[in-house]
C-alpha positions in Angstrom: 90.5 99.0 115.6 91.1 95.3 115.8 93.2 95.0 113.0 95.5 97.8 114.4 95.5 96.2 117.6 96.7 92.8 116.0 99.0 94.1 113.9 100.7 95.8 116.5 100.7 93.0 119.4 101.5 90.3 116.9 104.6 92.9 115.4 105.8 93.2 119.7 105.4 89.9 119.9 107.7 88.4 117.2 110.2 91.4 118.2 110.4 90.3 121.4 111.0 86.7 120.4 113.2 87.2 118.3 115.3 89.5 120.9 115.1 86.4 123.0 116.6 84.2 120.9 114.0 83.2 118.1 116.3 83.0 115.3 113.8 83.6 112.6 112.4 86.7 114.1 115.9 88.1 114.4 115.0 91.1 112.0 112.3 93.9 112.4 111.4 93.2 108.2 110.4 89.6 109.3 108.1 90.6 112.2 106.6 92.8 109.8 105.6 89.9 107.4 104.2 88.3 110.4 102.4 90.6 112.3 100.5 91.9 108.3 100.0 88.2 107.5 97.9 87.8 111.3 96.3 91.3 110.4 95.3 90.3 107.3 93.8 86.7 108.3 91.6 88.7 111.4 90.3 90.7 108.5 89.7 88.0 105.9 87.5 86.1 108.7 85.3 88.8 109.0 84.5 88.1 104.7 82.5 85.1 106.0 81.2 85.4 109.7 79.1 87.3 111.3 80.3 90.8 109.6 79.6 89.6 106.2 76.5 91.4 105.7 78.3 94.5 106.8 81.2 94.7 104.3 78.6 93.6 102.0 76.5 97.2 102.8 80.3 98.6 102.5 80.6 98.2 99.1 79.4 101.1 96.6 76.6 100.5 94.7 78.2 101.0 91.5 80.6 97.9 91.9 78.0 95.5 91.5 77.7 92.2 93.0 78.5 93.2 96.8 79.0 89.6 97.4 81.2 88.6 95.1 83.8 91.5 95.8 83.2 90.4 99.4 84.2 87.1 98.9 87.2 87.7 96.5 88.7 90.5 98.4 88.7 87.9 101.3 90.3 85.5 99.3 92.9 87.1 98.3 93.5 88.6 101.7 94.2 85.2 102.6 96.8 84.7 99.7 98.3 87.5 100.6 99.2 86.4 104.1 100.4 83.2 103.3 102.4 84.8 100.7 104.1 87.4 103.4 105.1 84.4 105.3 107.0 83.0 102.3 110.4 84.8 102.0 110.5 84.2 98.3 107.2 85.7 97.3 106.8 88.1 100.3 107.5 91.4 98.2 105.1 90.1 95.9 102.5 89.4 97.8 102.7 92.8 99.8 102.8 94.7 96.3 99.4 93.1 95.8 98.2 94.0 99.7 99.2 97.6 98.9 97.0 97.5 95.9 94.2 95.7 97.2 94.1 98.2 100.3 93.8 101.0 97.4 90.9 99.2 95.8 89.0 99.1 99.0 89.7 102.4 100.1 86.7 103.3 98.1 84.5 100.9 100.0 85.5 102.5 103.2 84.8 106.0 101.7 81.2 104.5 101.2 80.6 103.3 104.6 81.8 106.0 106.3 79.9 108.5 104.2 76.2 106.1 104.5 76.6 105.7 107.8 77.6 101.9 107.9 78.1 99.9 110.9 80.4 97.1 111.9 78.9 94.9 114.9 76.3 97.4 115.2 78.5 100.2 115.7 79.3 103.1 113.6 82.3 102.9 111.1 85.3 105.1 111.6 85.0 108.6 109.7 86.7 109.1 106.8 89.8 110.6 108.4 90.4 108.4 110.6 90.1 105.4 108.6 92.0 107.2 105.9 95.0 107.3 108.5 94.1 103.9 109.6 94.6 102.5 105.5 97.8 104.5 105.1 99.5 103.0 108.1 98.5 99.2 106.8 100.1 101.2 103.7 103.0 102.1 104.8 103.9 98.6 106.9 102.5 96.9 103.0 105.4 98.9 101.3 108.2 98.7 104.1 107.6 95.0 103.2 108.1 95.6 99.7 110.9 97.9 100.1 113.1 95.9 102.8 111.6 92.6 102.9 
């Protein structure tokens, strides 16, 4: 639910500045890019805190090194939120956010389905994770379609 929550504060937050004057969040596209790129760093820092072992149970058994995919989905979490902050490359890097949200929806599947926790506490079902991934989606392809 975090991510949601920061996605949607940061995207009110850069509207309303840029309502107020801020001339670089003068367009709802931009905010966008902003509000995904803080989304996306609050769920790259759990790759290698105190939630690491926890997307590392996430991951199906038949992937194969849990740790690596841990490590590299983080990574280029990371790239891909610099990247939405960078006007020139920002369609680019949210082309490759909307794939890498496909490529864990599997993971998420997993956890859901195994009974996998986050901070000790249960993962969201399937369903509403599902509808959780195709909002981030959604705001991934707006980026790529307006941006």
């Amino acid at each position: 639910m975090a991510p949601l929550i920061a996605l949607v504060s940061l995207f009110v937050l850069c509207f309303a500045a840029g309502r107020f004057g801020m001339a670089f969040f003068a367009d709802w596209a931009t905010c966008l890019r902003v509000a995904l790129a803080g989304m996306f760093l609050l769920t790259a820092s759990a790759h290698w805190g105190k939630r690491r072992a926890d997307l590392v149970r996430m991951v199906p058994p038949a992937f194969g090194n849990a740790g690596t995919w841990v490590t590299v989905t983080g990574v280029l979490e990371i790239l891909g939120a610099a990247g939405l902050l960078m006007p020139s490359v920002a369609r680019y890097a949210a082309i490759g956010l909307s794939l890498l949200l496909i490529a864990l929806f599997p993971a998420n599947v997993h956890a859901a389905r195994s009974g996998g926790t986050l901070d000790g506490k249960p993962v969201m079902g399937v369903w509403p994770r599902g509808l959780l991934q195709l909002l981030f989606l959604a705001c991934t392809v707006a980026v790529v379609a307006f941006a």
